[in-house]
RONU-260329 format. One record per atom (N, C-alpha, C): residue in three letters; x, y, z. Coordinates in Angstrom, 2 decimals. Example, Ala and Ser with C-alpha at 12.3 -4.5 7.8 and 13.67 -1.06 7.14 Angstrom:
<atoms>
+------+---------+---------+---------+
| code |       u |       v |       w |
+------+---------+---------+---------+
|  ALA |   13.19 |   -5.69 |    7.80 |
|  ALA |   12.30 |   -4.50 |    7.80 |
|  ALA |   13.20 |   -3.30 |    7.80 |
|  SER |   12.85 |   -2.25 |    7.08 |
|  SER |   13.67 |   -1.06 |    7.14 |
|  SER |   12.90 |    0.03 |    7.87 |
+------+---------+---------+---------+
</atoms>
This chain:
<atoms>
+------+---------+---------+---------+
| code |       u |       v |       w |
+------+---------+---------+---------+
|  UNK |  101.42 |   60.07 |    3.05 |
|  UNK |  100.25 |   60.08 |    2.20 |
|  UNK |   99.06 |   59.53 |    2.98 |
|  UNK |   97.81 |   60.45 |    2.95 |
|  UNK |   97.36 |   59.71 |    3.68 |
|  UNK |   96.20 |   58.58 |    3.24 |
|  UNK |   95.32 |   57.97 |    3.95 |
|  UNK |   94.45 |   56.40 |    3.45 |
|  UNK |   93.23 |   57.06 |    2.91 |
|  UNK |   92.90 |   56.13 |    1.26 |
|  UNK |   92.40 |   56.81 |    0.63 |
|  UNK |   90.99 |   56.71 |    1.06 |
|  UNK |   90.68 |   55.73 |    1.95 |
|  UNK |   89.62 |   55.00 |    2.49 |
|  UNK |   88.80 |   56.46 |    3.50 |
|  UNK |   89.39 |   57.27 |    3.83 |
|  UNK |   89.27 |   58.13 |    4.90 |
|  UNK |   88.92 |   59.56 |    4.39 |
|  UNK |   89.64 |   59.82 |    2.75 |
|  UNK |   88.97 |   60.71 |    2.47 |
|  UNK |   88.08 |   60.65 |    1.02 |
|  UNK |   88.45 |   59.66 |    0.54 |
|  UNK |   87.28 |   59.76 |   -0.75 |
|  UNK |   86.25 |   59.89 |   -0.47 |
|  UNK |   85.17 |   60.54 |   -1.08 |
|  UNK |   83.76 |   60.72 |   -0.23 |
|  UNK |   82.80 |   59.74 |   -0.77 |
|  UNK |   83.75 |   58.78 |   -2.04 |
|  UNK |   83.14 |   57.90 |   -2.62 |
|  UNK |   82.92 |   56.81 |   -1.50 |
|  UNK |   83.44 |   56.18 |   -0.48 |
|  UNK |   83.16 |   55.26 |    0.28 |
|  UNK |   82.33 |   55.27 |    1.12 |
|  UNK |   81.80 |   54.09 |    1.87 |
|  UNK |   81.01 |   54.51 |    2.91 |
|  UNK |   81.70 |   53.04 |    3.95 |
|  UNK |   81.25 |   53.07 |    5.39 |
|  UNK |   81.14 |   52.46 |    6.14 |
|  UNK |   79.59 |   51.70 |    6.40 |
|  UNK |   79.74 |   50.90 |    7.77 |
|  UNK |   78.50 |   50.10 |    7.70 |
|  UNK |   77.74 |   51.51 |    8.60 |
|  UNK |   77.98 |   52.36 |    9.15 |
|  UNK |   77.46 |   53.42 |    9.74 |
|  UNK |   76.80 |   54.65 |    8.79 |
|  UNK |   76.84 |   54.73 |    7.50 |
|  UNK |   76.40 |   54.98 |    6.32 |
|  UNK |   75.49 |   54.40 |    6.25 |
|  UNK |   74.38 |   55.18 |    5.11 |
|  UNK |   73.46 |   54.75 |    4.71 |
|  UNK |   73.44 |   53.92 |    3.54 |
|  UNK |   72.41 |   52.91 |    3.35 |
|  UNK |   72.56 |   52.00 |    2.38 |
|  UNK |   71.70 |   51.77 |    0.98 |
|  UNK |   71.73 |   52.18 |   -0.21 |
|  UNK |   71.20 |   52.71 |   -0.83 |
|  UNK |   71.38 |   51.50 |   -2.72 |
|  UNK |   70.43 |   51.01 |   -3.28 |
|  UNK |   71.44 |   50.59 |   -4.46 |
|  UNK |   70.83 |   51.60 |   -5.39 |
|  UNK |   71.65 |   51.25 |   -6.76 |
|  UNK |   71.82 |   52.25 |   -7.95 |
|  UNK |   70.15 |   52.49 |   -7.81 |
|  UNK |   69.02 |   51.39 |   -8.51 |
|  UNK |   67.78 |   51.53 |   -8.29 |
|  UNK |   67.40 |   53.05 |   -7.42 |
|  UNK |   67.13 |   52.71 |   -5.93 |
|  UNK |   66.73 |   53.50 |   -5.28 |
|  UNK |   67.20 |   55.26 |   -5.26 |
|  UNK |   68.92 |   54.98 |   -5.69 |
|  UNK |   69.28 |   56.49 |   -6.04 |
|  UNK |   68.48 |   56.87 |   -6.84 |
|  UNK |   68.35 |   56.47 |   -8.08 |
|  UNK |   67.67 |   57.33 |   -9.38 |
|  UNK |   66.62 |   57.56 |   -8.81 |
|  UNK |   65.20 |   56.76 |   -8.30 |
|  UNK |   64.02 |   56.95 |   -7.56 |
|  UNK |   64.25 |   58.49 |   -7.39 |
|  UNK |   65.17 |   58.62 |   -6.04 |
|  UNK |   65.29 |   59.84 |   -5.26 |
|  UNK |   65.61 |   60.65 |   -6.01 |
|  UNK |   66.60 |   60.69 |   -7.07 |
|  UNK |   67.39 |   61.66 |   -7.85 |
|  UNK |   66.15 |   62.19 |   -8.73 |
|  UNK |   65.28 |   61.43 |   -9.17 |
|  UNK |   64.33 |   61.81 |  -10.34 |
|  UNK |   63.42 |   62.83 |   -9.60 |
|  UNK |   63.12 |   62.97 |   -8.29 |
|  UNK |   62.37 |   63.36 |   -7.35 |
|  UNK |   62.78 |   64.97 |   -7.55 |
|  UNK |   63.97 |   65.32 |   -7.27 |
|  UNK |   64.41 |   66.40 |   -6.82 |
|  UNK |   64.60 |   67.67 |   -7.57 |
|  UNK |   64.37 |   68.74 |   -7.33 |
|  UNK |   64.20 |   70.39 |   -8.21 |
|  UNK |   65.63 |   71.07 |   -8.42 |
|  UNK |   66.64 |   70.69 |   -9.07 |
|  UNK |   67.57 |   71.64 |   -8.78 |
|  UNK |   67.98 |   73.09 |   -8.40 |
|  UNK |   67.06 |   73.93 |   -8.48 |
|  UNK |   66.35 |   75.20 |   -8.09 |
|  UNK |   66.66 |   75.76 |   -6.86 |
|  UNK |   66.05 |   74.35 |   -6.16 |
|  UNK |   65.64 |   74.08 |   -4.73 |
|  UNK |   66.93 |   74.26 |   -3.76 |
|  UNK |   67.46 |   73.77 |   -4.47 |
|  UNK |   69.46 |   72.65 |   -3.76 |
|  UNK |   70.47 |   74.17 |   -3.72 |
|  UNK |   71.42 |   74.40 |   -2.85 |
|  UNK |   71.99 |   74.88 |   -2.88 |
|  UNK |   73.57 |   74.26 |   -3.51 |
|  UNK |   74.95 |   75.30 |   -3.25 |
|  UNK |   75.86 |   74.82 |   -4.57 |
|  UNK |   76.30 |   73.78 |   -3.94 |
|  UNK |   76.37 |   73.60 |   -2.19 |
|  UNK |   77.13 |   72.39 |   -1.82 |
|  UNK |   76.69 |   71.21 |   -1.98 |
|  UNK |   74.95 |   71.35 |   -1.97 |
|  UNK |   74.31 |   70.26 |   -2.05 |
|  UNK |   74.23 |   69.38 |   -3.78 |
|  UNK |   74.46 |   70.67 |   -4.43 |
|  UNK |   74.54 |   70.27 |   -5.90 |
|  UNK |   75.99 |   69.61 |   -6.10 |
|  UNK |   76.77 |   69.94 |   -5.77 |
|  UNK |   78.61 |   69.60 |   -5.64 |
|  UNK |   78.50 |   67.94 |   -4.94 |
|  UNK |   77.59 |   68.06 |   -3.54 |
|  UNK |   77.16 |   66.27 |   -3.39 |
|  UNK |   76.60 |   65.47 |   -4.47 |
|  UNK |   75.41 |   65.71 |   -5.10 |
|  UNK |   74.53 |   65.21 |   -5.97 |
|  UNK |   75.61 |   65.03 |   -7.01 |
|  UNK |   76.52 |   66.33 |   -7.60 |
|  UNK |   77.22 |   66.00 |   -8.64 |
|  UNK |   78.38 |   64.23 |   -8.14 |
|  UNK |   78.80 |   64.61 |   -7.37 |
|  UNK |   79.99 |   63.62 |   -6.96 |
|  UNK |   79.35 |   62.17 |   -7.07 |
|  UNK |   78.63 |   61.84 |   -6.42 |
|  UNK |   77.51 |   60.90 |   -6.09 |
|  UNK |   77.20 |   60.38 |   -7.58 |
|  UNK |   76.65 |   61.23 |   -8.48 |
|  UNK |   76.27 |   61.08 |   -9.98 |
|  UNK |   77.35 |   60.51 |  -10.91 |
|  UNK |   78.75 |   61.07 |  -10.19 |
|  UNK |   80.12 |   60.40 |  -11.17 |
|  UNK |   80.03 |   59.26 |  -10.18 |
|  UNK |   79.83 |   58.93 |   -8.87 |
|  UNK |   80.05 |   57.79 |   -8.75 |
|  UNK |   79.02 |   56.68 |   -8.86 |
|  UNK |   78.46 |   56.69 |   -8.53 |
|  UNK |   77.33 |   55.81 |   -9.79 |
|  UNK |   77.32 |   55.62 |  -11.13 |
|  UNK |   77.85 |   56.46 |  -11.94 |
|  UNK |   77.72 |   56.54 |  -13.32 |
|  UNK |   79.13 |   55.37 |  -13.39 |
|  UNK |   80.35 |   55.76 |  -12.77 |
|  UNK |   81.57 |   54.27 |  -12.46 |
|  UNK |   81.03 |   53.19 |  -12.08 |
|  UNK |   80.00 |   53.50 |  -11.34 |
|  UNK |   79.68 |   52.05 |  -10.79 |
|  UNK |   78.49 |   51.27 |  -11.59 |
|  UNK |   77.84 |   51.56 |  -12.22 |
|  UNK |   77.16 |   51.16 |  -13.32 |
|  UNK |   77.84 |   50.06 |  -14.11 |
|  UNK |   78.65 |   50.90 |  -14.95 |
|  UNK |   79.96 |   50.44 |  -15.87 |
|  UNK |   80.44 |   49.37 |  -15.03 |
|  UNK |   80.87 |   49.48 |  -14.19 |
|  UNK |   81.32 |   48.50 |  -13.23 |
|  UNK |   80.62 |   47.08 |  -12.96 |
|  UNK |   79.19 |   47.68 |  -12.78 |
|  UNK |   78.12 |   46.44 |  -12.57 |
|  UNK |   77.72 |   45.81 |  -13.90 |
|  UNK |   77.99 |   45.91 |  -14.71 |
|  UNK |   77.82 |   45.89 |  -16.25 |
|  UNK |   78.80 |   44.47 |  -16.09 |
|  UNK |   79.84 |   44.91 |  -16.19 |
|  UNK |   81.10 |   43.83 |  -16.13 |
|  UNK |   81.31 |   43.15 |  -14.87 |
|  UNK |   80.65 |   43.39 |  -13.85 |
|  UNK |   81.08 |   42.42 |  -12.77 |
|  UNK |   80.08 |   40.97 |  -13.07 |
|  UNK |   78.86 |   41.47 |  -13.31 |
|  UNK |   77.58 |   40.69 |  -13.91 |
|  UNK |   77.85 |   39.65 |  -14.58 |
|  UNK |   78.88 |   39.82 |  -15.31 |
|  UNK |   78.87 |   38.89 |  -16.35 |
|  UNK |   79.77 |   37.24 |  -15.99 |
|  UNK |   80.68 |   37.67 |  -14.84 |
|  UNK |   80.77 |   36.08 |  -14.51 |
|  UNK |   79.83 |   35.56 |  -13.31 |
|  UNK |   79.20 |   36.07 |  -12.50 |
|  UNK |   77.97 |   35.31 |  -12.19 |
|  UNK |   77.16 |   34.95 |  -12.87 |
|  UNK |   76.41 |   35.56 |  -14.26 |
|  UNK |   75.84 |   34.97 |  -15.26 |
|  UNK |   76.13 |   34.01 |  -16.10 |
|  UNK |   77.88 |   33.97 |  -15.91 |
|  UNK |   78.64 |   33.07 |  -17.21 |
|  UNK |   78.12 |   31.71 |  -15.47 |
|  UNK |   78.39 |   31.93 |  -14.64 |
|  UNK |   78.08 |   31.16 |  -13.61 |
|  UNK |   77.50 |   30.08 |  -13.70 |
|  UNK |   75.83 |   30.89 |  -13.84 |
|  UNK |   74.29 |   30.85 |  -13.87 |
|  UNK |   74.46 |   29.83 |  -14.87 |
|  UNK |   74.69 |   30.75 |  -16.14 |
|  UNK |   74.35 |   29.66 |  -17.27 |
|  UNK |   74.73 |   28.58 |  -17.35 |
|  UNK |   76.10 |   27.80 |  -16.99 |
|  UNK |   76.65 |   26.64 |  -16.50 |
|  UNK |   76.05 |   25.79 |  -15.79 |
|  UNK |   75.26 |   26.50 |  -14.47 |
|  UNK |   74.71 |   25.47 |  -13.91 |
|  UNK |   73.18 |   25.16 |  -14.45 |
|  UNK |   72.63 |   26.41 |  -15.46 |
|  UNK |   71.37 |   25.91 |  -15.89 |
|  UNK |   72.01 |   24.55 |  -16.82 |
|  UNK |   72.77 |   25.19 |  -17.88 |
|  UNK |   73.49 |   24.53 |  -18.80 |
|  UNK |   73.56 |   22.69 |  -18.73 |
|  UNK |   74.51 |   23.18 |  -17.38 |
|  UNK |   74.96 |   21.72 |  -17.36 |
|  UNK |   76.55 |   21.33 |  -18.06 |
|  UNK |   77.39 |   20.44 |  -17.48 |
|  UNK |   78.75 |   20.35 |  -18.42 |
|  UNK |   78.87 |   20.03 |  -19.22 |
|  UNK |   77.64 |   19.17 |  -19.43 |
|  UNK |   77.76 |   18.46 |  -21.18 |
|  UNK |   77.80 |   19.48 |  -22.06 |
|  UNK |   78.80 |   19.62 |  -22.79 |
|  UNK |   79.11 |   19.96 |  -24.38 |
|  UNK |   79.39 |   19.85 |  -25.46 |
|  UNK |   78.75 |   19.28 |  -26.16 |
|  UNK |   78.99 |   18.65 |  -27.28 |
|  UNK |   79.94 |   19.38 |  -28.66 |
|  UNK |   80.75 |   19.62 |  -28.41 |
|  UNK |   81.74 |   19.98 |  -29.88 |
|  UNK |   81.53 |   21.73 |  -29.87 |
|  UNK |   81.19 |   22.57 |  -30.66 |
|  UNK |   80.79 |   23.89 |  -30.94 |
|  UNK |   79.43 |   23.86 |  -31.24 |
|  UNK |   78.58 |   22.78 |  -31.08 |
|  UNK |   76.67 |   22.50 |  -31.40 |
|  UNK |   76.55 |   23.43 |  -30.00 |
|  UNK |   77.28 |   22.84 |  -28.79 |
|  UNK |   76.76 |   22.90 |  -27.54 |
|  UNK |   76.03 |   24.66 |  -27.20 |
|  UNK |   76.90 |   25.75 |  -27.91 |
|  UNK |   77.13 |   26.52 |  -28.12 |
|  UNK |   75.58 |   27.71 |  -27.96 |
|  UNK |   74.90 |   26.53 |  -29.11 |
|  UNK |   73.19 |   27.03 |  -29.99 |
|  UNK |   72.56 |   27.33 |  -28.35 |
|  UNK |   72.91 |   26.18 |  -27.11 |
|  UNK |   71.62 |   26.59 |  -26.03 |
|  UNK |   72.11 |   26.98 |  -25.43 |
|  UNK |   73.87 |   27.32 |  -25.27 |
|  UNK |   74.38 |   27.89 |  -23.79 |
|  UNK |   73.93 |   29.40 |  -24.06 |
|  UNK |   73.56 |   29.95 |  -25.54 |
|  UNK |   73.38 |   31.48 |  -25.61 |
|  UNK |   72.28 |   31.95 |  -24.91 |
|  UNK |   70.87 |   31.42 |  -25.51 |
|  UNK |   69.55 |   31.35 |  -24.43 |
|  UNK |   69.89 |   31.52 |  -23.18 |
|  UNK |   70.87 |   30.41 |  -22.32 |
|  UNK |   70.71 |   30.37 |  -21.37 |
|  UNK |   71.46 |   31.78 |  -20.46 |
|  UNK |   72.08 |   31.71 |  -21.08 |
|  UNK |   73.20 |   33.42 |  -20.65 |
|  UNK |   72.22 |   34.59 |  -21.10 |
|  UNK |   71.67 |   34.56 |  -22.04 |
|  UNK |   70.72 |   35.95 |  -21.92 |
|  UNK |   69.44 |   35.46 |  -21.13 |
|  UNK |   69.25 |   34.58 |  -20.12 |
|  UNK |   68.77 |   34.69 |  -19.33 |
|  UNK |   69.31 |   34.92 |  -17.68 |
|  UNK |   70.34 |   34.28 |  -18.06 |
|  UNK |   71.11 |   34.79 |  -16.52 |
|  UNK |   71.89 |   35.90 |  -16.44 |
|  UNK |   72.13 |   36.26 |  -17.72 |
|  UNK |   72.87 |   37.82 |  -17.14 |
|  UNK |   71.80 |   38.69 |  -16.63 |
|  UNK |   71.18 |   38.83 |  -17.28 |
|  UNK |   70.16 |   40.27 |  -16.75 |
|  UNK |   69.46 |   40.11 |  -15.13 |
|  UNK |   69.45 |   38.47 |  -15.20 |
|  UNK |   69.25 |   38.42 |  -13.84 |
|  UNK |   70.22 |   38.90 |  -12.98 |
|  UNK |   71.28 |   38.45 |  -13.09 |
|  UNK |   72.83 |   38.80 |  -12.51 |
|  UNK |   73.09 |   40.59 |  -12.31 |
|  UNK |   72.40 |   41.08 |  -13.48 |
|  UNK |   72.15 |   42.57 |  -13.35 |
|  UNK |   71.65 |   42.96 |  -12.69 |
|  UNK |   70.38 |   42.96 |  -12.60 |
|  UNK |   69.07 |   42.73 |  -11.59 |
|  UNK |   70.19 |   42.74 |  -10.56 |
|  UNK |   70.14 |   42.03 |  -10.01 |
|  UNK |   70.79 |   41.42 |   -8.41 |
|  UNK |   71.79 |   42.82 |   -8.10 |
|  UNK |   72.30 |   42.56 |   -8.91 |
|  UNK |   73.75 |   43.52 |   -8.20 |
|  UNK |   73.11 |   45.41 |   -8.27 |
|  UNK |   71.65 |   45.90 |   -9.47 |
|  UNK |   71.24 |   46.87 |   -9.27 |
|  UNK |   70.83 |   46.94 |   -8.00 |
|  UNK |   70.11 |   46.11 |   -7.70 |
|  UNK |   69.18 |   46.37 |   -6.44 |
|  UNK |   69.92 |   46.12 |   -5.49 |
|  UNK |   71.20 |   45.63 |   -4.89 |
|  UNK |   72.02 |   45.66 |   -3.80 |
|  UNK |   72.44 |   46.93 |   -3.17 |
|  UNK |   71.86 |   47.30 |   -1.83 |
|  UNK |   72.36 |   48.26 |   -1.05 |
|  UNK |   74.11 |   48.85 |   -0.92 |
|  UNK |   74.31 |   49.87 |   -1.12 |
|  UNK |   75.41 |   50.14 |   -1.31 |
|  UNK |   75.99 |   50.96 |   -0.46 |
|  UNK |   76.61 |   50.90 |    0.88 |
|  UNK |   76.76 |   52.27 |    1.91 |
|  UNK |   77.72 |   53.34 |    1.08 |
|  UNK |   76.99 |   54.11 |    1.34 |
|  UNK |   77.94 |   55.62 |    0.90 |
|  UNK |   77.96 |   57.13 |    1.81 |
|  UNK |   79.07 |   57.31 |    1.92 |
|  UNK |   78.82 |   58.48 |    3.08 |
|  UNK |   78.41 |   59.80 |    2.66 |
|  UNK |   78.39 |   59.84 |    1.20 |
|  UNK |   77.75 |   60.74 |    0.30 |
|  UNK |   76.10 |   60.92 |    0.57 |
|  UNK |   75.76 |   59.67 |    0.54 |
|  UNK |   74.07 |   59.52 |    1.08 |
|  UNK |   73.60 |   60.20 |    2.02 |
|  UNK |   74.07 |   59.44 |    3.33 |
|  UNK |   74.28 |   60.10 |    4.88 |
|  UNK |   74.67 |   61.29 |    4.86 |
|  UNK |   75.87 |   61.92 |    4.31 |
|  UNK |   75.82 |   63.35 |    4.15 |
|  UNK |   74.05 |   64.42 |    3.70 |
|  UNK |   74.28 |   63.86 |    3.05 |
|  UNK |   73.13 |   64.75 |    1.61 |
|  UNK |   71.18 |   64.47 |    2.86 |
|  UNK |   71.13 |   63.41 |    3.65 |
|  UNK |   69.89 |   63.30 |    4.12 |
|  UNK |   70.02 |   63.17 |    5.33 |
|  UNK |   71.04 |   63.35 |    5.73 |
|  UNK |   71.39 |   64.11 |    7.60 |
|  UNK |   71.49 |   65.34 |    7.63 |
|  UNK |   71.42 |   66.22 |    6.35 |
|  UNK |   72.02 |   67.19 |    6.49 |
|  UNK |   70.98 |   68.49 |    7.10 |
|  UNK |   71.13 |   69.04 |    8.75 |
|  UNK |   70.50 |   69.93 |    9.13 |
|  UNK |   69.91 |   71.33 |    8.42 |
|  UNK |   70.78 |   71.58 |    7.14 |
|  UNK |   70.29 |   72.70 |    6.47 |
|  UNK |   68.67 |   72.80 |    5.79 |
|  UNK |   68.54 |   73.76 |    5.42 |
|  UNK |   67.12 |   73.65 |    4.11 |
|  UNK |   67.07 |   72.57 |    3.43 |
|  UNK |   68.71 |   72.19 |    2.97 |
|  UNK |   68.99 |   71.36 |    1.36 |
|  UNK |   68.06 |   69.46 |    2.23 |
|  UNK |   69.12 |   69.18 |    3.08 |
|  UNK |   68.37 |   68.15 |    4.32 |
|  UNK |   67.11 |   68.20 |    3.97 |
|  UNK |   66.44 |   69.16 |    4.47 |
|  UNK |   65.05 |   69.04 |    5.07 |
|  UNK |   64.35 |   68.80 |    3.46 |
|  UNK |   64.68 |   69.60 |    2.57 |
|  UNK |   63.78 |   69.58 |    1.63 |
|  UNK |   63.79 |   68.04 |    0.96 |
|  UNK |   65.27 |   67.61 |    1.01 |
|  UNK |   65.62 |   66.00 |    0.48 |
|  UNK |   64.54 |   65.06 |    0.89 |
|  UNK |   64.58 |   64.97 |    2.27 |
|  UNK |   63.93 |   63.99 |    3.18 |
|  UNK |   62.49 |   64.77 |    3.09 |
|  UNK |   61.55 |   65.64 |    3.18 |
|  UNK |   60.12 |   65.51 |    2.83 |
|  UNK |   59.72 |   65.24 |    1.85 |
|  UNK |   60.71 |   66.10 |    0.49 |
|  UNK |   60.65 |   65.25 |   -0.71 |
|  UNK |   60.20 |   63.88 |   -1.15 |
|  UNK |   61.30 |   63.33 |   -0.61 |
|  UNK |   61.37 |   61.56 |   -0.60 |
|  UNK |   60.09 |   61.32 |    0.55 |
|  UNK |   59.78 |   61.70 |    1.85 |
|  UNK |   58.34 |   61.31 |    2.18 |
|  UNK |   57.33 |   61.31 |    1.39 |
|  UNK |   57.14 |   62.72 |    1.01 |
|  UNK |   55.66 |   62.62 |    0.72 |
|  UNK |   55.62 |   62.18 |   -0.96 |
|  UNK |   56.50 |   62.25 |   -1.62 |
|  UNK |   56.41 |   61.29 |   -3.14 |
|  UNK |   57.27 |   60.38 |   -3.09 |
|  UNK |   57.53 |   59.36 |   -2.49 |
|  UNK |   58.25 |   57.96 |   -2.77 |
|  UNK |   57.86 |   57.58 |   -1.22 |
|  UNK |   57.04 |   57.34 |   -0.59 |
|  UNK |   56.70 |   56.85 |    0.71 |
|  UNK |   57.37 |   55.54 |    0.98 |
|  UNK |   57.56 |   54.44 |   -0.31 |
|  UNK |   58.04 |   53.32 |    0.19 |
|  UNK |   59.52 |   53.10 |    0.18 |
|  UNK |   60.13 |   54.36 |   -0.45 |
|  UNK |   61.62 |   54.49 |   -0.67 |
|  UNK |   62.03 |   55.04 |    0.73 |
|  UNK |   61.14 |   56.39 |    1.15 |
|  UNK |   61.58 |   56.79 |    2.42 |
|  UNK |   61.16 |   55.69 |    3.56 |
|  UNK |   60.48 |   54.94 |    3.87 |
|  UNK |   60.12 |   53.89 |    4.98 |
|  UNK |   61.69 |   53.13 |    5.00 |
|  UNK |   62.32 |   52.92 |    4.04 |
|  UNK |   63.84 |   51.74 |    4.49 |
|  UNK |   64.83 |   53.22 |    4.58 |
|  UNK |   64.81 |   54.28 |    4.06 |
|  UNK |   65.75 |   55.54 |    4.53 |
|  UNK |   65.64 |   55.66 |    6.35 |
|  UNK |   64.35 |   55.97 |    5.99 |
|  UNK |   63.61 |   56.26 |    7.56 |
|  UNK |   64.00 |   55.10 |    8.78 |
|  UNK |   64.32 |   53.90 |    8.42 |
|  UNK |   64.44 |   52.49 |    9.60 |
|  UNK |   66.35 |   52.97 |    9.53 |
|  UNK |   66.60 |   53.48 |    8.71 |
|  UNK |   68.46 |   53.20 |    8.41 |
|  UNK |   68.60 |   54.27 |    9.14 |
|  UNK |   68.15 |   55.57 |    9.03 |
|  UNK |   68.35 |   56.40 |    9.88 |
|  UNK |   68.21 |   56.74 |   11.43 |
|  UNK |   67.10 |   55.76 |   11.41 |
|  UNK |   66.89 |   55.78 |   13.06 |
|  UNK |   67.45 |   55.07 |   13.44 |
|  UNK |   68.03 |   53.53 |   13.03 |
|  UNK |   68.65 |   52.56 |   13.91 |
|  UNK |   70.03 |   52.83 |   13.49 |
|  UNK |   70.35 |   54.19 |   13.19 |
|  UNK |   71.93 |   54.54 |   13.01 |
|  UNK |   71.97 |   55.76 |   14.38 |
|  UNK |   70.67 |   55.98 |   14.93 |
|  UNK |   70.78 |   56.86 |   15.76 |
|  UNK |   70.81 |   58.37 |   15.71 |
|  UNK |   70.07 |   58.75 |   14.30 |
|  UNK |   69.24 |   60.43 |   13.72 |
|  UNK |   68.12 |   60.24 |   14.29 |
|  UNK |   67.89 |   61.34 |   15.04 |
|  UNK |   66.77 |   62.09 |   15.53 |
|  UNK |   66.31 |   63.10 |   14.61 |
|  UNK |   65.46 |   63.06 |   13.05 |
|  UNK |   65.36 |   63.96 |   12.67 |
|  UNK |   64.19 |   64.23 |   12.21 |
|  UNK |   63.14 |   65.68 |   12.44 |
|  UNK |   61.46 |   65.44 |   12.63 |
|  UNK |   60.84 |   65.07 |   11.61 |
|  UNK |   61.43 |   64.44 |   10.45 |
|  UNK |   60.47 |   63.32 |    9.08 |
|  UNK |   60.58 |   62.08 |    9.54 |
|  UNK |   61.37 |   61.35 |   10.34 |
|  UNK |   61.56 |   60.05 |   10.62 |
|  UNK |   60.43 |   59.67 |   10.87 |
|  UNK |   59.49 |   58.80 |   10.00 |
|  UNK |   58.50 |   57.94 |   10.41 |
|  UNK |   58.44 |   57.16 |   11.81 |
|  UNK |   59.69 |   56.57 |   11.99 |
|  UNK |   59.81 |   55.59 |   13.74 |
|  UNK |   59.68 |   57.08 |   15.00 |
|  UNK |   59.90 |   58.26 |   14.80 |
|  UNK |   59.48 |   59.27 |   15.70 |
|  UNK |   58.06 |   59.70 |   15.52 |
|  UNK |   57.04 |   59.68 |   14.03 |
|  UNK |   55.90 |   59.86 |   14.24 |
|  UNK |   54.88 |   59.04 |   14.48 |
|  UNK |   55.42 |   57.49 |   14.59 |
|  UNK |   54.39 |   56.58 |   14.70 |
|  UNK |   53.33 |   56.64 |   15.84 |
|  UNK |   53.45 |   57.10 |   16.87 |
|  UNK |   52.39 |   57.11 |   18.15 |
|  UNK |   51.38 |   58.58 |   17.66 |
|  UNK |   51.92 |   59.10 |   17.34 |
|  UNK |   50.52 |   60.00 |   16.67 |
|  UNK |   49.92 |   59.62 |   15.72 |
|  UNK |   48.77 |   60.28 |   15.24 |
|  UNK |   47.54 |   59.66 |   14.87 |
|  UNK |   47.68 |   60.55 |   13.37 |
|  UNK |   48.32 |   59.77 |   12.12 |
|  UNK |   48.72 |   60.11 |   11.16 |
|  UNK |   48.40 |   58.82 |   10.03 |
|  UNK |   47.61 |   59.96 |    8.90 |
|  UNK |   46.71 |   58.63 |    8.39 |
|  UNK |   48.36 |   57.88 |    7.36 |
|  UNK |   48.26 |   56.82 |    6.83 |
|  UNK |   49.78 |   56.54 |    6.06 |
|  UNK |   49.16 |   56.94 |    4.24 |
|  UNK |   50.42 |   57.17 |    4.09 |
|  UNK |   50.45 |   57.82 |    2.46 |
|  UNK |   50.99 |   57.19 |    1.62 |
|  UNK |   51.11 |   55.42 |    1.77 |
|  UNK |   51.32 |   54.83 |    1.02 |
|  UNK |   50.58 |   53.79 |    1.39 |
|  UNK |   50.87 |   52.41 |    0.40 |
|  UNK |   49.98 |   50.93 |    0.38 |
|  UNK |   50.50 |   50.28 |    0.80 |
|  UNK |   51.59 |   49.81 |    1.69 |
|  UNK |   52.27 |   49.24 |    2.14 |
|  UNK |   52.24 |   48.71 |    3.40 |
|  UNK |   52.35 |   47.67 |    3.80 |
|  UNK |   51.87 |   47.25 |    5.12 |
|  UNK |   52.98 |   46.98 |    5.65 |
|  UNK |   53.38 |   47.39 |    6.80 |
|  UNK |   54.81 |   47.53 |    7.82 |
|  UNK |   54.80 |   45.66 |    8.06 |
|  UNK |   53.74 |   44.93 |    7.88 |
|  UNK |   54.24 |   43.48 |    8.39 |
|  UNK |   53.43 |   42.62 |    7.56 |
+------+---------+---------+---------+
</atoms>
């Protein structure tokens, strides 16, 4: 039998691109289905069940770093079942933070790297897409891809020495 690590296309390595739930949707909201051909739609689909698990997932992982949180806002003192009235406040303030956190955590997936390495039309259209409407989403695609060693002609770190005005507000430092 062989390791499931090797063919689920759900995994990624640190040689994968790194992406959290956040930034998928960004990109996902971006895109024309029209546009995509069936393999590229068959990625997007796979990708979509796995996020949609991992959601659910982050939902419930959340909740003991928040049960965490609230403890140490809390404090150990507890007084009988009174104690009860402020530990609630304090947990609907630390879960969502706890949410927060784990949305926005980069997630390698080789599904990613597939879908925006990919030399075809489907590739090219992904990655100008994401340039020219999400400029600050493609700038951390664009650094992951080059310091993974893609040579590919949207990469911002290949157009920087030409004289190209920038299309977002963002200041590189």
């Amino acid at each position: 039998m062989e390791n499931n690590i090797d063919t689920f296309w759900g995994t990624g390595s640190p040689e994968d691109v790194r992406l959290s739930y956040e930034d998928y949707y960004d990109m996902v909201s971006l895109l024309n289905d029209d546009r995509l051909s069936r393999k590229a739609m068959m990625n997007f689909k796979n990708l979509a069940e796995i996020n949609q698990y991992g959601i659910g997932a982050v939902l419930f992982y959340s909740f003991f770093p928040g049960l965490a949180l609230t403890y140490l806002m809390h404090g150990p003192a507890q007084r009988s079942h009174s104690g009860y009235r402020y530990q609630w406040p304090y947990f609907l303030i630390a879960y969502p933070v706890s949410c927060w956190f784990m949305f926005t955590m980069p997630i390698p997936r080789r599904l990613y790297t597939e879908i925006l390495t990919d030399p075809d039309l489907d590739g090219t259209y992904v990655r100008n897409r994401l340039k020219y409407a999400q400029p600050g989403l493609w700038r951390k695609i664009s650094r992951q891809l080059y310091e993974k060693g893609y040579r590919l002609p949207e990469i911002n770190e290949l157009t920087e020495n030409k004289t190209q005005f920038p299309s977002d507000f963002i200041s590189k430092f």
